[in-house]
mmCIF file of the N, C-alpha and C atoms, coordinates in Angstrom:
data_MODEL
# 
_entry.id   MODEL 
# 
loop_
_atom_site.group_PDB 
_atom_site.id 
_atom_site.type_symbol 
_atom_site.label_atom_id 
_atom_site.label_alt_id 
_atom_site.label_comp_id 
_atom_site.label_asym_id 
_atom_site.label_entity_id 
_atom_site.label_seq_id 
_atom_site.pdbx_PDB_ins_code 
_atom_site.Cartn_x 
_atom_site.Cartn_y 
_atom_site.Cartn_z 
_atom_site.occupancy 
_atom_site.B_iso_or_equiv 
_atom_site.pdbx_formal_charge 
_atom_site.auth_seq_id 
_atom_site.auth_comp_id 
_atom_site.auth_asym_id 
_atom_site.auth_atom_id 
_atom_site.pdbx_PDB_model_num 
ATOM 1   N N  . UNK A 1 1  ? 5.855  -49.625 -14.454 1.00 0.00 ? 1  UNK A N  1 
ATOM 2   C CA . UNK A 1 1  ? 4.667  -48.853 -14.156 1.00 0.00 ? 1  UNK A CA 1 
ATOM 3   C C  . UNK A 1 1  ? 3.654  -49.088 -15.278 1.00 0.00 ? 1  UNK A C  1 
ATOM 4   N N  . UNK A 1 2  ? 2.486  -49.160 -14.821 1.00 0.00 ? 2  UNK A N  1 
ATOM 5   C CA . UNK A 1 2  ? 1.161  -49.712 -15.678 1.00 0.00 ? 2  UNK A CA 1 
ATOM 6   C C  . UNK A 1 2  ? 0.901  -48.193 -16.269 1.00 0.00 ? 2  UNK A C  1 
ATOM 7   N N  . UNK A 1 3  ? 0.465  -47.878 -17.558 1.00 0.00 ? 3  UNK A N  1 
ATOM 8   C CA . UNK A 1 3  ? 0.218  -46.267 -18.198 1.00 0.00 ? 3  UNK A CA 1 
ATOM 9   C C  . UNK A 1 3  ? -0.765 -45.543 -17.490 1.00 0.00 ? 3  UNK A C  1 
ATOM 10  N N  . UNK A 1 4  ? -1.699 -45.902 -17.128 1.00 0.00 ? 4  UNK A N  1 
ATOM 11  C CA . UNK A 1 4  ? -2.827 -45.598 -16.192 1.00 0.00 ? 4  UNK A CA 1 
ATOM 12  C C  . UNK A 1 4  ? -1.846 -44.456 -15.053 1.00 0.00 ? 4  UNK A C  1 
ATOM 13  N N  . UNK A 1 5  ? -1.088 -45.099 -14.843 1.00 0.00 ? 5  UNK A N  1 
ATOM 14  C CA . UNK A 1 5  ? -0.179 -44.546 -13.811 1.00 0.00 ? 5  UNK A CA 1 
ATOM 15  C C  . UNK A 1 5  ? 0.711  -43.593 -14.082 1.00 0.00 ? 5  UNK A C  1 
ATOM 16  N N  . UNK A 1 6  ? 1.300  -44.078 -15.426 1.00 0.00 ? 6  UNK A N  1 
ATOM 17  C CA . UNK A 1 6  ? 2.240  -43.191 -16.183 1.00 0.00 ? 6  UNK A CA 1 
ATOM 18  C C  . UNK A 1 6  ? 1.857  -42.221 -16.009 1.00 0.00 ? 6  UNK A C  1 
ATOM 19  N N  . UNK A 1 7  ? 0.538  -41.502 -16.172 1.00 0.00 ? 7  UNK A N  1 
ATOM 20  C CA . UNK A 1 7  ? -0.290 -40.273 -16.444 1.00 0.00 ? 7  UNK A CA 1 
ATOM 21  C C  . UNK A 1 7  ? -0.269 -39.177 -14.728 1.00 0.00 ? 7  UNK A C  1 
ATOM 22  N N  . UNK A 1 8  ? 0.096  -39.570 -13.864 1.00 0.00 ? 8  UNK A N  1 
ATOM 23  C CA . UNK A 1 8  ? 1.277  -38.688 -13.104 1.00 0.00 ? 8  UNK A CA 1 
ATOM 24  C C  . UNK A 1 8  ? 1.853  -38.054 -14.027 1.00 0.00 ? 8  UNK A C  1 
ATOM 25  N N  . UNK A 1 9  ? 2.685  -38.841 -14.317 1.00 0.00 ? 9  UNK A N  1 
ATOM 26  C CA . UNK A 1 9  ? 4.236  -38.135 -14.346 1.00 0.00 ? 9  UNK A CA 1 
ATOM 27  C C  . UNK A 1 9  ? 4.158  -37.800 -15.959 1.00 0.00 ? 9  UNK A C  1 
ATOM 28  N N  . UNK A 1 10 ? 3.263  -37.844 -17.106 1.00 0.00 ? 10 UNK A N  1 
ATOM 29  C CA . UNK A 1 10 ? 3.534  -37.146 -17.474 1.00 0.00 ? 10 UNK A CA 1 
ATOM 30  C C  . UNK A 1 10 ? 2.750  -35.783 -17.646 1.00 0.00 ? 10 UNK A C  1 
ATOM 31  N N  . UNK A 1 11 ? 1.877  -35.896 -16.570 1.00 0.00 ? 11 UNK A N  1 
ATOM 32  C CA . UNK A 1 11 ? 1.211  -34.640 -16.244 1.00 0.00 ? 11 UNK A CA 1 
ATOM 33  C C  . UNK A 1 11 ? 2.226  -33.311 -15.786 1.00 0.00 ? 11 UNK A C  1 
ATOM 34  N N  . UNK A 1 12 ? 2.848  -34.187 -14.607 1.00 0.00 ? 12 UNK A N  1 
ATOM 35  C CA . UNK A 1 12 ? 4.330  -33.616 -13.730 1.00 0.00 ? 12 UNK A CA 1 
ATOM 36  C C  . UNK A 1 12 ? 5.303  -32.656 -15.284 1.00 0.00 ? 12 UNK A C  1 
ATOM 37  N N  . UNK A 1 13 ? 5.604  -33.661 -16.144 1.00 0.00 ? 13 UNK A N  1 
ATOM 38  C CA . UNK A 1 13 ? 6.863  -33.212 -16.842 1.00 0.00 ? 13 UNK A CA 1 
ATOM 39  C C  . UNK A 1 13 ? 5.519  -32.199 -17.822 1.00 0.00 ? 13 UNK A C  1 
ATOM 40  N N  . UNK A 1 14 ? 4.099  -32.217 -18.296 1.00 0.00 ? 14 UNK A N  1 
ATOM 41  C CA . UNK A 1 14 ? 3.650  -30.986 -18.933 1.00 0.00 ? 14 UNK A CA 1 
ATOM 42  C C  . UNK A 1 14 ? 3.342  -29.613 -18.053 1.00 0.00 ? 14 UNK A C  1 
ATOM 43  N N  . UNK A 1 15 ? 3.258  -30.022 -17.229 1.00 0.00 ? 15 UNK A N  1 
ATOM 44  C CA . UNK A 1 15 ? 3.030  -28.727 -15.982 1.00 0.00 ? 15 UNK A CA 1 
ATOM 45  C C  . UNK A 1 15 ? 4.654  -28.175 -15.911 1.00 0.00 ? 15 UNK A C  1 
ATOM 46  N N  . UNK A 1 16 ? 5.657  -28.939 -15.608 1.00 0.00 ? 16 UNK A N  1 
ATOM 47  C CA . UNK A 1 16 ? 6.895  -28.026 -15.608 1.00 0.00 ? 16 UNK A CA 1 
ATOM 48  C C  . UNK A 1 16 ? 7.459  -27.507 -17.152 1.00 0.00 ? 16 UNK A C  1 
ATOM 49  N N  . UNK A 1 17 ? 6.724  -28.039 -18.584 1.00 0.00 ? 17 UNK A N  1 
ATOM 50  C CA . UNK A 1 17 ? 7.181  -27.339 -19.003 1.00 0.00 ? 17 UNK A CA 1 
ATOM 51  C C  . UNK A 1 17 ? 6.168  -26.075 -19.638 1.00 0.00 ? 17 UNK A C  1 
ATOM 52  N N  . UNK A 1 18 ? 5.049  -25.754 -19.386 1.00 0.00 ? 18 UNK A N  1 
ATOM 53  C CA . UNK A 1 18 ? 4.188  -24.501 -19.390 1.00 0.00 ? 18 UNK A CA 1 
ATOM 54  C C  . UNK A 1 18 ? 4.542  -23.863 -17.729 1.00 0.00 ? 18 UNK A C  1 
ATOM 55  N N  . UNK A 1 19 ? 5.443  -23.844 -17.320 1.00 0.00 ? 19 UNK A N  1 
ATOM 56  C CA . UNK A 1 19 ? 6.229  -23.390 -16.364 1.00 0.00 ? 19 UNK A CA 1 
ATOM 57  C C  . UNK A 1 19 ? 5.230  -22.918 -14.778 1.00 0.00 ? 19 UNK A C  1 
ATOM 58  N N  . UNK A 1 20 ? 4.134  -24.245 -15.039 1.00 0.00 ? 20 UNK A N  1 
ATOM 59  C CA . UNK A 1 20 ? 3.397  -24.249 -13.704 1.00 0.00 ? 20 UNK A CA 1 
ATOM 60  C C  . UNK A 1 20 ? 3.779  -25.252 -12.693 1.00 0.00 ? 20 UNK A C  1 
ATOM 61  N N  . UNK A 1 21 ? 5.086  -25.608 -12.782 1.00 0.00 ? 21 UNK A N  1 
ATOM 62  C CA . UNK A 1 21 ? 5.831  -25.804 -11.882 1.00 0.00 ? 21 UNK A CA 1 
ATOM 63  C C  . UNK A 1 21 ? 7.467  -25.384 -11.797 1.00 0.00 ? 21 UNK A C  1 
ATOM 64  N N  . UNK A 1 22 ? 7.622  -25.116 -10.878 1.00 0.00 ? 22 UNK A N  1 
ATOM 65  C CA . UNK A 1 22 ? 9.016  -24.838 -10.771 1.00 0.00 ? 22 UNK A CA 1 
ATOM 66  C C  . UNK A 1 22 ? 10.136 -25.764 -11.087 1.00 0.00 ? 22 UNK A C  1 
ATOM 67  N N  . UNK A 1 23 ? 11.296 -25.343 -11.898 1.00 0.00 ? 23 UNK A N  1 
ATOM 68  C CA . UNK A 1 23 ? 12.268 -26.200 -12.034 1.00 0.00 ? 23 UNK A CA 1 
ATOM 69  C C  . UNK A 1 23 ? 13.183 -26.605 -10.304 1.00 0.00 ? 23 UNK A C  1 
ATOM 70  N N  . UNK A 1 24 ? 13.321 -28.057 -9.984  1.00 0.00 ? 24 UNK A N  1 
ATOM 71  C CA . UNK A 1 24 ? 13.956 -28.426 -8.760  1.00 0.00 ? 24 UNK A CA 1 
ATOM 72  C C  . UNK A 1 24 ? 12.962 -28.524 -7.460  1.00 0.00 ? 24 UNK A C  1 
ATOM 73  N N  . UNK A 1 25 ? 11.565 -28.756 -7.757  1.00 0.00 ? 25 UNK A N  1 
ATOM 74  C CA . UNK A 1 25 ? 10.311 -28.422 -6.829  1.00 0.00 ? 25 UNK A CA 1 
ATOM 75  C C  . UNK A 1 25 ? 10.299 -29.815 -6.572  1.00 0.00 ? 25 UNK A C  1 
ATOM 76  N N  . UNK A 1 26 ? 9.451  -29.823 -5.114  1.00 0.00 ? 26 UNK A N  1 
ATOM 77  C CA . UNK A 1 26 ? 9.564  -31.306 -4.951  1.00 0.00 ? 26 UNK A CA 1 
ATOM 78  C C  . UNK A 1 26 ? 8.121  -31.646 -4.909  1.00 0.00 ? 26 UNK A C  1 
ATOM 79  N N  . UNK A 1 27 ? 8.086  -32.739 -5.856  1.00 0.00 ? 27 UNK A N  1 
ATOM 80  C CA . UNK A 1 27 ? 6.781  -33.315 -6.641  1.00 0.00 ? 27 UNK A CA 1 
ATOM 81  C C  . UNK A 1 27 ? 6.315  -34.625 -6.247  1.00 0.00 ? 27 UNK A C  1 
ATOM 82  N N  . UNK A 1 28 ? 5.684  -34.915 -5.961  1.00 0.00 ? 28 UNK A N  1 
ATOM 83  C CA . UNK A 1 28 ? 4.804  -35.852 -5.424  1.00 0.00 ? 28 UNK A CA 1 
ATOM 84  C C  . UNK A 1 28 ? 3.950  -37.425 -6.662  1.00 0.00 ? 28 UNK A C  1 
ATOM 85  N N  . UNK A 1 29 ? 4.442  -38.476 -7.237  1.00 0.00 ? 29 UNK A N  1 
ATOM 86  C CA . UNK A 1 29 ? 3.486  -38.756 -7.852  1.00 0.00 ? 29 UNK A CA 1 
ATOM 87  C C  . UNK A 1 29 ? 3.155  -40.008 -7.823  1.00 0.00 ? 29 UNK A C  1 
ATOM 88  N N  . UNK A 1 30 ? 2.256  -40.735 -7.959  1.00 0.00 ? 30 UNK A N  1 
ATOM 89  C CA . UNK A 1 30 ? 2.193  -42.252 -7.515  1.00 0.00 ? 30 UNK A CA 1 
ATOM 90  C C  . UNK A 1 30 ? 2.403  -43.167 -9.072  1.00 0.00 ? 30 UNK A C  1 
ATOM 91  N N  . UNK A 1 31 ? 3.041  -43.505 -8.632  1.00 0.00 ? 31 UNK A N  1 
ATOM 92  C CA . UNK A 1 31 ? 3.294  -44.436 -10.120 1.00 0.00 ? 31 UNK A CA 1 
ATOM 93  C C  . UNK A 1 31 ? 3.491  -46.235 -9.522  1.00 0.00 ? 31 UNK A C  1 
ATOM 94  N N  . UNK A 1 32 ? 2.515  -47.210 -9.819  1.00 0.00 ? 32 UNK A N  1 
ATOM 95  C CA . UNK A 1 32 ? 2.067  -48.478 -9.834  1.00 0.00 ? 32 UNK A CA 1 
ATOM 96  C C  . UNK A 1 32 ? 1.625  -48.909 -10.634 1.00 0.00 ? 32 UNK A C  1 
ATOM 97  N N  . UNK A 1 33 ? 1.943  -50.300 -9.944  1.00 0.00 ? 33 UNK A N  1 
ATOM 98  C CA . UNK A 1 33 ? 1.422  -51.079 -11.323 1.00 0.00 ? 33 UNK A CA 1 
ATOM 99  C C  . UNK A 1 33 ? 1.006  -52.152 -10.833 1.00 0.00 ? 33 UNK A C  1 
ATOM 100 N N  . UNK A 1 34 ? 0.759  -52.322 -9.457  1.00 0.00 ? 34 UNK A N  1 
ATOM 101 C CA . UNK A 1 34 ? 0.042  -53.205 -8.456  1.00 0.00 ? 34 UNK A CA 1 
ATOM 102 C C  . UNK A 1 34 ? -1.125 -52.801 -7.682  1.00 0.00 ? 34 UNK A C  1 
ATOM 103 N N  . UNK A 1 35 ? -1.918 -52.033 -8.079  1.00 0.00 ? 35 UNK A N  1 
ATOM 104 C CA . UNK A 1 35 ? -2.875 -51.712 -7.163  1.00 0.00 ? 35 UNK A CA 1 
ATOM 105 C C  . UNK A 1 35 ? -3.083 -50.677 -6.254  1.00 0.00 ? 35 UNK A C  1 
ATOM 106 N N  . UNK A 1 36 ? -1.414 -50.249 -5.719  1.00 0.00 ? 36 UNK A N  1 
ATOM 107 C CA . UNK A 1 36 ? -1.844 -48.905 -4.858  1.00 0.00 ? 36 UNK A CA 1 
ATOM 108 C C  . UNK A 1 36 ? -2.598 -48.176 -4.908  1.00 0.00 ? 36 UNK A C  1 
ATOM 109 N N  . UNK A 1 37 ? -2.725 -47.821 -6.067  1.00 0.00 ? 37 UNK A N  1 
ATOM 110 C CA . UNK A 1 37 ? -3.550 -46.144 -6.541  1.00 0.00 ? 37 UNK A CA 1 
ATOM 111 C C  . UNK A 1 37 ? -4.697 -46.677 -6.319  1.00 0.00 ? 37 UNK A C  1 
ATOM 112 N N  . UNK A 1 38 ? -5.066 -47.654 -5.780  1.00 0.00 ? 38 UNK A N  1 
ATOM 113 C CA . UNK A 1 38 ? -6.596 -47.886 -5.429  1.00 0.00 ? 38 UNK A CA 1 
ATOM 114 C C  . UNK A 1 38 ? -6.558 -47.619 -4.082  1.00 0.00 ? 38 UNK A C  1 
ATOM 115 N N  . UNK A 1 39 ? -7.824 -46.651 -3.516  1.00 0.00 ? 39 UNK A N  1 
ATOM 116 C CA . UNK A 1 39 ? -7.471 -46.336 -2.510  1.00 0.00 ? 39 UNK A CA 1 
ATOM 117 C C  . UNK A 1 39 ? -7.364 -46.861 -1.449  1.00 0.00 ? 39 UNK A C  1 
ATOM 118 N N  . UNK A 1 40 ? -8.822 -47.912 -1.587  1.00 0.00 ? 40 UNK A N  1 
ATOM 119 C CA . UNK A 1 40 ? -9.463 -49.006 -0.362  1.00 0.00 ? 40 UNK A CA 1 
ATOM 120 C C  . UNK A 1 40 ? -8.135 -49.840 0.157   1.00 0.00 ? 40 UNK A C  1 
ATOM 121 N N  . UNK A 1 41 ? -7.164 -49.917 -1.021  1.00 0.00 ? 41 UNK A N  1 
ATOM 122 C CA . UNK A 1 41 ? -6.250 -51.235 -0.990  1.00 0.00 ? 41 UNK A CA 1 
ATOM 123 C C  . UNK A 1 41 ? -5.157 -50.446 -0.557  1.00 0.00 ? 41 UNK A C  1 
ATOM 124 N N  . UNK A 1 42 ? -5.028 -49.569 -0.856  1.00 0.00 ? 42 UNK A N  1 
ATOM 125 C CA . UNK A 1 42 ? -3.801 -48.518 -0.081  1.00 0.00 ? 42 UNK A CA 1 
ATOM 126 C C  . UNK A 1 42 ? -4.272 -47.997 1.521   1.00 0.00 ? 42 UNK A C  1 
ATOM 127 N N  . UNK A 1 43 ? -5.052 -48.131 1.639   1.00 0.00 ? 43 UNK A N  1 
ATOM 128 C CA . UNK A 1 43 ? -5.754 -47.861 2.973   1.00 0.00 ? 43 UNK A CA 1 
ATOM 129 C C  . UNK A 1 43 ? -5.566 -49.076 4.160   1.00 0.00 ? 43 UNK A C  1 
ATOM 130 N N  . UNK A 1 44 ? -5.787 -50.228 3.415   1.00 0.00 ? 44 UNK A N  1 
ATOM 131 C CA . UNK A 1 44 ? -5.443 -51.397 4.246   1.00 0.00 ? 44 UNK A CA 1 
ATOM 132 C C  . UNK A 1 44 ? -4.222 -51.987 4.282   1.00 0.00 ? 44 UNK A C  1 
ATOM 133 N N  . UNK A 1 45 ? -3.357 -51.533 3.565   1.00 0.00 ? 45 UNK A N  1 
ATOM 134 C CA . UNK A 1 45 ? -1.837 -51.800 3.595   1.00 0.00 ? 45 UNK A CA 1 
ATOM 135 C C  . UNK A 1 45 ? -1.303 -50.876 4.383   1.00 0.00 ? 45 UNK A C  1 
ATOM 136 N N  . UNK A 1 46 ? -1.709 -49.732 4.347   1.00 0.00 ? 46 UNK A N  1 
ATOM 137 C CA . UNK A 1 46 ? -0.664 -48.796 5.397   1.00 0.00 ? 46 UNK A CA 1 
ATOM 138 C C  . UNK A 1 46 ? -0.872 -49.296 6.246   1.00 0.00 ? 46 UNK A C  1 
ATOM 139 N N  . UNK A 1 47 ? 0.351  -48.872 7.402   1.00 0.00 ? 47 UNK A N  1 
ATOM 140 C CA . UNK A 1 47 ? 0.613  -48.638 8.700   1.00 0.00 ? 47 UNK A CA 1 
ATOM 141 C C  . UNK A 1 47 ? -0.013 -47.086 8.959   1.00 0.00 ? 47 UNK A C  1 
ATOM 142 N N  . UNK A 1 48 ? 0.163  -45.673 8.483   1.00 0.00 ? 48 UNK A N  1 
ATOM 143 C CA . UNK A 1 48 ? -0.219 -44.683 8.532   1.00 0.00 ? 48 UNK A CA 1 
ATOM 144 C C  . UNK A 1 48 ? -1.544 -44.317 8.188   1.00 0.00 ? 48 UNK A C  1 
ATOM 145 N N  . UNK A 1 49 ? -2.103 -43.729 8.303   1.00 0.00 ? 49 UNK A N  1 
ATOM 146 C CA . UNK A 1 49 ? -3.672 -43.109 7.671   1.00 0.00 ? 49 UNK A CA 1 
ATOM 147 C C  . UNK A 1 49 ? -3.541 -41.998 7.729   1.00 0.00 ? 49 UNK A C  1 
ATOM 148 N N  . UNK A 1 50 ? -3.293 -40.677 6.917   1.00 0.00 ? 50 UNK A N  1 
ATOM 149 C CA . UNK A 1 50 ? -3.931 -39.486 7.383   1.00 0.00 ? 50 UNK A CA 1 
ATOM 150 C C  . UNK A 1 50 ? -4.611 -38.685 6.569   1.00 0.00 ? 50 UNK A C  1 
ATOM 151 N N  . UNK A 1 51 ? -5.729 -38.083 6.959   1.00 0.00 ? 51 UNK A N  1 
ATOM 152 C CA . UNK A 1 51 ? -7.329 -37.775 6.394   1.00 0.00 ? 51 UNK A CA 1 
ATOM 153 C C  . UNK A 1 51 ? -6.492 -36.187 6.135   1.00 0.00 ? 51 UNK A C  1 
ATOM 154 N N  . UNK A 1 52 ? -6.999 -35.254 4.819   1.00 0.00 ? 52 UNK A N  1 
ATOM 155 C CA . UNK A 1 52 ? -6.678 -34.087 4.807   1.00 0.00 ? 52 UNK A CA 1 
ATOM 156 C C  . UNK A 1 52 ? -8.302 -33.474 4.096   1.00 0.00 ? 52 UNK A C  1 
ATOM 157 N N  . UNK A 1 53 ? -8.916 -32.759 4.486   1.00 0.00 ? 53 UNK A N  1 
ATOM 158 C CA . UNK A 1 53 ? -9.541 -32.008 2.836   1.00 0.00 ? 53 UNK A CA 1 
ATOM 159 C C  . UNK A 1 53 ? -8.526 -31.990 1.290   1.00 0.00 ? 53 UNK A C  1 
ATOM 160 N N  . UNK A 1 54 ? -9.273 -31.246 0.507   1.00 0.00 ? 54 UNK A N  1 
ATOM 161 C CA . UNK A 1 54 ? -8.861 -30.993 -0.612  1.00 0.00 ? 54 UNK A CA 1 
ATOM 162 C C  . UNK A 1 54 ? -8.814 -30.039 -0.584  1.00 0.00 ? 54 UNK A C  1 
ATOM 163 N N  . UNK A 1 55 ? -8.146 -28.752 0.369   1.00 0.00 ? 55 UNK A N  1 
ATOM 164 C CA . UNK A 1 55 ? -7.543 -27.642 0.413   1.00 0.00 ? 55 UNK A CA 1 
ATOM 165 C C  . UNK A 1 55 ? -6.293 -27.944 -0.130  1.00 0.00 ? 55 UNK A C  1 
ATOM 166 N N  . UNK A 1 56 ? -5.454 -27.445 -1.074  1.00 0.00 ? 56 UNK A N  1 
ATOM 167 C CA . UNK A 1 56 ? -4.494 -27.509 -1.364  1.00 0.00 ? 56 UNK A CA 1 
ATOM 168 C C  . UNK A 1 56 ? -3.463 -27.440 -0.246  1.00 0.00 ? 56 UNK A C  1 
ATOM 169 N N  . UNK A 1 57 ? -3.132 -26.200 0.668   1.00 0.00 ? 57 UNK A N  1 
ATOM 170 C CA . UNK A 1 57 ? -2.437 -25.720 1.864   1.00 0.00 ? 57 UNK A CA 1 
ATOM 171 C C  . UNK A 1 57 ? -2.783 -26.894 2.877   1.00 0.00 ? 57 UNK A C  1 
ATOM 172 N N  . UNK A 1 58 ? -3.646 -27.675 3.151   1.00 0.00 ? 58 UNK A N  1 
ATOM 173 C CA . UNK A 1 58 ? -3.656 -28.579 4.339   1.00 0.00 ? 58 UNK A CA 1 
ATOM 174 C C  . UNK A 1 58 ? -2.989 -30.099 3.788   1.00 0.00 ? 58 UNK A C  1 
ATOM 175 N N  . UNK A 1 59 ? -2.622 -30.194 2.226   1.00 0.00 ? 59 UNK A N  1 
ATOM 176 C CA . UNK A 1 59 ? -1.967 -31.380 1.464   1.00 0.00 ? 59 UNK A CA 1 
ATOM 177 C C  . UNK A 1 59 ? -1.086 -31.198 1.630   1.00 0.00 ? 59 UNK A C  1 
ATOM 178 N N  . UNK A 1 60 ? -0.408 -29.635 1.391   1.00 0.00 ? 60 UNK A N  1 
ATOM 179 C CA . UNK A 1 60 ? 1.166  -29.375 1.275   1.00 0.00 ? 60 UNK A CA 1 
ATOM 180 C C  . UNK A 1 60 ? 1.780  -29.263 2.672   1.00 0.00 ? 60 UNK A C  1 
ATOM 181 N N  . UNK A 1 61 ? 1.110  -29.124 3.667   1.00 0.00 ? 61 UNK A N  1 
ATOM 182 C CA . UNK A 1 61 ? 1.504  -28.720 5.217   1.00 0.00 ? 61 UNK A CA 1 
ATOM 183 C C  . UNK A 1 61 ? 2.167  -30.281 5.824   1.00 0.00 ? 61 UNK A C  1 
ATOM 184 N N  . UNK A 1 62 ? 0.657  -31.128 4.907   1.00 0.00 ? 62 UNK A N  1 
ATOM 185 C CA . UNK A 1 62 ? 0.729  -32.786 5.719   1.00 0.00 ? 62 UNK A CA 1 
ATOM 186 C C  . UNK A 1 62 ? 2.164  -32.993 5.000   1.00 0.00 ? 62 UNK A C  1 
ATOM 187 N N  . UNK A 1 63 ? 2.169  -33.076 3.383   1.00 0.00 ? 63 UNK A N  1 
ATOM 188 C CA . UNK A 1 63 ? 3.499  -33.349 3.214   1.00 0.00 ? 63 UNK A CA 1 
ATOM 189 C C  . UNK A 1 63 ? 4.430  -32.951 3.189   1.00 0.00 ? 63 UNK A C  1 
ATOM 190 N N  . UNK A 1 64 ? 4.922  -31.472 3.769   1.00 0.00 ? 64 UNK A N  1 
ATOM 191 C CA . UNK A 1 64 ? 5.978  -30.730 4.539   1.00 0.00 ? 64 UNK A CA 1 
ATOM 192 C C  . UNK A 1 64 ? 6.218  -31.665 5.565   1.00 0.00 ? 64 UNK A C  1 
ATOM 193 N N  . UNK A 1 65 ? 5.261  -31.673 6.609   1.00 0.00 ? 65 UNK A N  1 
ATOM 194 C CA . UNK A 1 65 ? 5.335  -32.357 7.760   1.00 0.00 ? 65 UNK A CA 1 
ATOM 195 C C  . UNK A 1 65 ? 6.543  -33.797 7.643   1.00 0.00 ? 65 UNK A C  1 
ATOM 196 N N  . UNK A 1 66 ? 5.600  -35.119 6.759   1.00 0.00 ? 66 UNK A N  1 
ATOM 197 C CA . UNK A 1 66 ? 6.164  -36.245 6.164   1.00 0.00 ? 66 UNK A CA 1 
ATOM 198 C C  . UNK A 1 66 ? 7.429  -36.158 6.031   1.00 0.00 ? 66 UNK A C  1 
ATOM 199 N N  . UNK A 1 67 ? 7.732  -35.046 5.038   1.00 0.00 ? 67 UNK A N  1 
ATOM 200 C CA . UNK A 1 67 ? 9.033  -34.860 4.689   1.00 0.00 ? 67 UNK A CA 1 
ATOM 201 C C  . UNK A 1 67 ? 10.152 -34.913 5.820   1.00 0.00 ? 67 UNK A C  1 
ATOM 202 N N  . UNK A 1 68 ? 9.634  -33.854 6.626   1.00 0.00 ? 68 UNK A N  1 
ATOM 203 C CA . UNK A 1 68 ? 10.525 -33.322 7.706   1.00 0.00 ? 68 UNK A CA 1 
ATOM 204 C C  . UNK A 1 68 ? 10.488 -34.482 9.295   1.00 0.00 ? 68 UNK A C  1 
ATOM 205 N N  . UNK A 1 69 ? 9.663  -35.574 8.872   1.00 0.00 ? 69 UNK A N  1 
ATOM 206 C CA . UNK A 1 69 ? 9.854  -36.994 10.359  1.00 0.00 ? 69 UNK A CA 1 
ATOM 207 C C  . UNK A 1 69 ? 8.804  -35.383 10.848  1.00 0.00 ? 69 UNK A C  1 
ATOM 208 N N  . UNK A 1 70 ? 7.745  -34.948 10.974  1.00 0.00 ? 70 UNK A N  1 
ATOM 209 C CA . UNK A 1 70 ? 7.346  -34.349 12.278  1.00 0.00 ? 70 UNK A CA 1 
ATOM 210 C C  . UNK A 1 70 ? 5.951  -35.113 12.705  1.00 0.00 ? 70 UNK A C  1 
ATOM 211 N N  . UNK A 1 71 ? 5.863  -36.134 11.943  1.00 0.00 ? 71 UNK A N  1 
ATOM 212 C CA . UNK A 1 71 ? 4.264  -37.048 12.203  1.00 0.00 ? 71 UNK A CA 1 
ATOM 213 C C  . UNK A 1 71 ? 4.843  -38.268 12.257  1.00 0.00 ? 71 UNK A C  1 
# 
């Protein structure tokens, strides 16, 4: 993973330990070092697309959903 990227996860491990995340929570983070995190280029590689706002509750619903095969 390229550091650019690193900066997920170690955002992830300072948020769980000022205990704004829960210990055993399931966390989400993109870590590359090829380009994904660009969006245009992650956009044309998927097979999937799906558009959310930046409501927090309509991110966590889509990736409940993901999780659970319901899309």
């Amino acid at each position: 993973v390229e550091p650019g990227s690193a900066a997920s996860l170690a955002g992830i491990l300072k948020a769980l330990k000022q205990g704004r995340v829960e210990k055993n929570s399931l966390v989400v983070a993109v870590l590359t070092g090829h380009g994904l995190k660009d969006p245009d280029l992650a956009i044309k590689s998927s097979a999937n697309i799906y558009k959310v706002s930046s409501q927090k509750q309509e991110v966590f619903d889509l990736v409940k959903r993901l999780i659970n095969h319901e899309d």
